[in-house]
C-alpha positions as CSV (number, residue, x, y, z in Angstrom):
1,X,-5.8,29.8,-99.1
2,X,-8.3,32.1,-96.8
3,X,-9.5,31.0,-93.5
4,X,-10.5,27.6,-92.6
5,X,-14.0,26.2,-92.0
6,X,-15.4,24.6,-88.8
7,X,-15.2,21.4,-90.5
8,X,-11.4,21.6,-91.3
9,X,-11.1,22.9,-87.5
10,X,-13.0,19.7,-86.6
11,X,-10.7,17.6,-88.3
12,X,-7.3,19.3,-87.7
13,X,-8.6,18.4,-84.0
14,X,-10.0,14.7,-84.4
15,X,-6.3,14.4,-85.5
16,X,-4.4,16.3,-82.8
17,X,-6.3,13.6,-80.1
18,X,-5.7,10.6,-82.4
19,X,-1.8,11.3,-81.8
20,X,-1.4,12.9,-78.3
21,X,-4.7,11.2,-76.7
22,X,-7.1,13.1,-74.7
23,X,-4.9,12.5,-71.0
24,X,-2.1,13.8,-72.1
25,X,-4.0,17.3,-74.2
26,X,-5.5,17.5,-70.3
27,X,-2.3,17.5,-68.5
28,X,-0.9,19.9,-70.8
29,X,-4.0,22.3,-70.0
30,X,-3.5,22.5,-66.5
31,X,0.3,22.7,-66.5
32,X,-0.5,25.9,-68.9
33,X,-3.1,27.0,-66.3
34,X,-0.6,26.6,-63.7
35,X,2.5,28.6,-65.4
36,X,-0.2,31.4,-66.6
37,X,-1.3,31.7,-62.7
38,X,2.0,31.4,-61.4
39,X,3.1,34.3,-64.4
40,X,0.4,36.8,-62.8
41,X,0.9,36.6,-59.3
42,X,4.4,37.0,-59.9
43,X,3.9,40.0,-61.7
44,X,0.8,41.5,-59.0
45,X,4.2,40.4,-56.5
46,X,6.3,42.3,-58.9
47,X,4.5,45.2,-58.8
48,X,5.1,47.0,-55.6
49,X,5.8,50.4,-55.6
50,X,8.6,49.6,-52.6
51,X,12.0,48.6,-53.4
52,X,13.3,46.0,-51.4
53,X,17.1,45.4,-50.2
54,X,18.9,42.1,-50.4
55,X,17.1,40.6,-47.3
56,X,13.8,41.3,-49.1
57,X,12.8,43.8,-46.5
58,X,11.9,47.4,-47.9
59,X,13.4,50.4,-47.7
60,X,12.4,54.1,-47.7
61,X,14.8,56.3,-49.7
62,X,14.0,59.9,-47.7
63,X,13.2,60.7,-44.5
64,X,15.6,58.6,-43.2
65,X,17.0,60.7,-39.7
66,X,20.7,59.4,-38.6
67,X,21.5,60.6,-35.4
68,X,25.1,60.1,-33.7
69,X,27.5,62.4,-32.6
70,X,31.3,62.9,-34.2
71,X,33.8,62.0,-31.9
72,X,36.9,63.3,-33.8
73,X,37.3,65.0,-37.3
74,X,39.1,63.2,-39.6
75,X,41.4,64.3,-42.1
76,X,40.1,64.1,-45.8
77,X,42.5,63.2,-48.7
């Protein structure tokens, strides 16, 4: 079988846009576009070093400093 030549290229195409006509090839372009744009800002969004709580707002895991005071000790179990 091998590879194919330009000319069967040429026809495989004449026949793709005999059946789906050449609006509807050109919507499908740009909705690909779209999802492949949409794909890699989610994943530049996705990429943060930061991890983020439920509220979306991020969190640093140490040097957090708690200050109170203990106003009675409780008894552990």
């Amino acid at each position: 079988m091998g590879s194919f030549s330009i000319w069967h290229w040429l026809v495989v195409l004449i026949i793709v846009m005999l059946v789906f006509g050449t609006k509807k090839l050109r919507n499908i372009g740009s909705d690909l576009g779209g999802a492949v744009r949409g794909f890699k800002e989610g994943m530049k969004e996705g990429g943060s070093d930061k991890p983020t709580d439920a509220a979306g707002t991020s969190q640093k895991k140490e040097g957090n400093i708690i200050e109170g005071e203990i106003k009675e000790k409780s008894k552990s179990a």
